[in-house]
N, C-alpha and C positions, 0 to 999 in steps of 0.2 A: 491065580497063576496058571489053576489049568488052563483055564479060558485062550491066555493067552499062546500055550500049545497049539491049544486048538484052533485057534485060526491060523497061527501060524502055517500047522498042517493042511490046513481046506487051502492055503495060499499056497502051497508047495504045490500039492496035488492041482490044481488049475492051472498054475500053469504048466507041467506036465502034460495036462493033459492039453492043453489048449496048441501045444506043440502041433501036435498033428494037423489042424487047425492053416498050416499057412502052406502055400502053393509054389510048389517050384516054377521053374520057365518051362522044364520038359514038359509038367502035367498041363499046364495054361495050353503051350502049343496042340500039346495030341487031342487035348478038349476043345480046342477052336477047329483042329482040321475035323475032329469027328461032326463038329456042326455044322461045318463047312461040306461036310460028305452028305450028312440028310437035309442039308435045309439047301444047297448050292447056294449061287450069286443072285437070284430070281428073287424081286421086289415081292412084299407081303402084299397080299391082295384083300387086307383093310383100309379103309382110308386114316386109321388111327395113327397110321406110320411111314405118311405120305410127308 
C-alpha cells in the first residue's frame, strides 16, 4: 500500500511540475521576434537548408 502512495505522489509531483513545461502565445511570439532580431529574414548560407 505504500507503494501505491508512492507513486501516486512521484504522479502528482510531475505533473506539477511538468506544468511549467508548456508555452504560452506571448512567450512563442517574443521568442520568434527575438530570432527574428538576431538571425533577420537573410537565407542560411549552408547548402543543408537550401
Amino acid at each position: 500500500m505504500n507503494s501505491f502512495y508512492f507513486l501516486l505522489l512521484l504522479m502528482i509531483l510531475d505533473c506539477c511540475l511538468a506544468e511549467n513545461e508548456y508555452y504560452t502565445y506571448d512567450r512563442i511570439d517574443s521568442t520568434l521576434h527575438a530570432w527574428q532580431d538576431t538571425f533577420g529574414y537573410t537565407p542560411h548560407s549552408s547548402n543543408h537548408y537550401s
